[in-house]
C-alpha positions as a printed Julia matrix, in Angstrom:
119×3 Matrix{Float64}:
  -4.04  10.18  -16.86
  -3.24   9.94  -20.95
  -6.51   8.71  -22.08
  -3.91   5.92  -24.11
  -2.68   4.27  -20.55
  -6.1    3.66  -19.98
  -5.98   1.53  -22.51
  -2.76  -0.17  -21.84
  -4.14  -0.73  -18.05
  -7.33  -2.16  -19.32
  -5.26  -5.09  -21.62
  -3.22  -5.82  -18.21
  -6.58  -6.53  -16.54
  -7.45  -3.4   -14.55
 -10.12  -1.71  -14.0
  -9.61   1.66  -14.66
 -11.85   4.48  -16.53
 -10.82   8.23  -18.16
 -12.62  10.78  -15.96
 -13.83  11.58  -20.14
 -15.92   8.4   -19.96
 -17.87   8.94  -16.84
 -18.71  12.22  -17.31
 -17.67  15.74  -18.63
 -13.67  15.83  -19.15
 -14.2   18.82  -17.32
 -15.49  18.29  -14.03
 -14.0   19.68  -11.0
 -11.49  18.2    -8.8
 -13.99  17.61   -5.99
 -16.66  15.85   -8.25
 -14.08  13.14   -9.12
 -12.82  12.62   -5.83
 -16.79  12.26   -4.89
 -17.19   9.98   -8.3
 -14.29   7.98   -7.19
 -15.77   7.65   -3.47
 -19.02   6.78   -4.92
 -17.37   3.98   -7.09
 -15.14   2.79   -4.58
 -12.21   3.15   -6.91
  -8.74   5.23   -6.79
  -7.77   8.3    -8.67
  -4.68   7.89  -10.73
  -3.71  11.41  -12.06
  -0.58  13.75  -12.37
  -2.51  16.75  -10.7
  -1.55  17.63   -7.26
  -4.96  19.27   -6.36
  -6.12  16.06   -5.72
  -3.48  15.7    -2.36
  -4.26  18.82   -1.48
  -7.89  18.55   -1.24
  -7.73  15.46    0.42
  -5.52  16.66    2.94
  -7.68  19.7     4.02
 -10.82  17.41    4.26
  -9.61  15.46    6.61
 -10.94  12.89    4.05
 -10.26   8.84    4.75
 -10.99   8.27    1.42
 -10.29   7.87   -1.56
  -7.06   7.35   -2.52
  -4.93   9.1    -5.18
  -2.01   8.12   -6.59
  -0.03  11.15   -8.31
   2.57  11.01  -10.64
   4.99  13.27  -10.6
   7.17  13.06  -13.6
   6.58  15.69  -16.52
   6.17  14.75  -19.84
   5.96  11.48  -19.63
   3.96   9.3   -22.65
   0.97   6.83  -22.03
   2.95   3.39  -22.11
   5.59   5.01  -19.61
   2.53   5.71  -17.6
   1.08   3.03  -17.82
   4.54   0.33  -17.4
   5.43   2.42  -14.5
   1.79   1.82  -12.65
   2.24  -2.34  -13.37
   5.58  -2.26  -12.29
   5.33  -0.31   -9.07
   1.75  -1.51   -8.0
   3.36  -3.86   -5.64
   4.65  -1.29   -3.6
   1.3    0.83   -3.44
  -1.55  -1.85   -4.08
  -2.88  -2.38   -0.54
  -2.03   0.98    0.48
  -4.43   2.4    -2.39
  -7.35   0.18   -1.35
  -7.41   1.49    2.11
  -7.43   5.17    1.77
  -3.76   6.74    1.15
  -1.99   9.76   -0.86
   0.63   7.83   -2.93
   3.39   9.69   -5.16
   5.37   8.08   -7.66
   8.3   10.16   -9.08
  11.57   8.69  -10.95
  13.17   7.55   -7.83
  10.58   6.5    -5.21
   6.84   5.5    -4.27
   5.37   7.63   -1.03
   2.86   6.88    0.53
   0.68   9.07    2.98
  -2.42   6.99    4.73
  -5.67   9.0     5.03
  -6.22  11.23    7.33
  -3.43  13.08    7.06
  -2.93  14.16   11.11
  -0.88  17.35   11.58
   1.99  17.03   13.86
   1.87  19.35   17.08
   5.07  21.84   16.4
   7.77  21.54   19.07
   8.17  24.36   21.3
């Protein structure tokens, strides 16, 4: 997420940290999912890696919330998260894929089960 909404998210009263201030900016998907699991916290992020390695896993936890809208500035980001957290809030504390995009919030719970394919 913009290092900027961090910000923004802190002064609304959350709890949130830049993957840049726990550690190298450039660690690998799979080390913050296990930072975030360590932590007991929630990934917020625009990268879909993050479903998809979830997914695979198997995983229960943790969750990730994705946004899906391009080009979109820190204080969007960040008024967006307040506004919608209602709909995603005790989803995210209980292990769940959530995506926002402009028109709805999804959300997945962990595991992801496949469905058996009709014959």
């Amino acid at each position: 997420m913009p290092r900027a909404a961090v910000a923004l998210l802190r002064e609304a009263g959350w709890d949130v940290a830049h993957v840049g201030e726990l550690g190298p900016s450039t660690a690998k998907d799979a080390e913050i999912l296990e930072e975030a699991l360590r932590r007991d916290a929630c990934v917020v992020t625009m990268d879909a890696d993050f479903h998809g390695l979830l997914a695979i896993s198997g995983a229960t936890y943790p969750s990730v919330i994705r946004l899906r809208i391009q080009g979109v500035q820190a204080n969007e980001f960040a008024n967006m998260l307040l506004r919608l957290a209602p709909q995603f809030e005790q989803a995210a504390t209980s292990g769940a894929l959530i995506t926002i995009d402009e028109r709805t919030v999804r959300i997945h719970r962990l595991p992801l089960t496949r469905k058996p394919k009709a014959e």
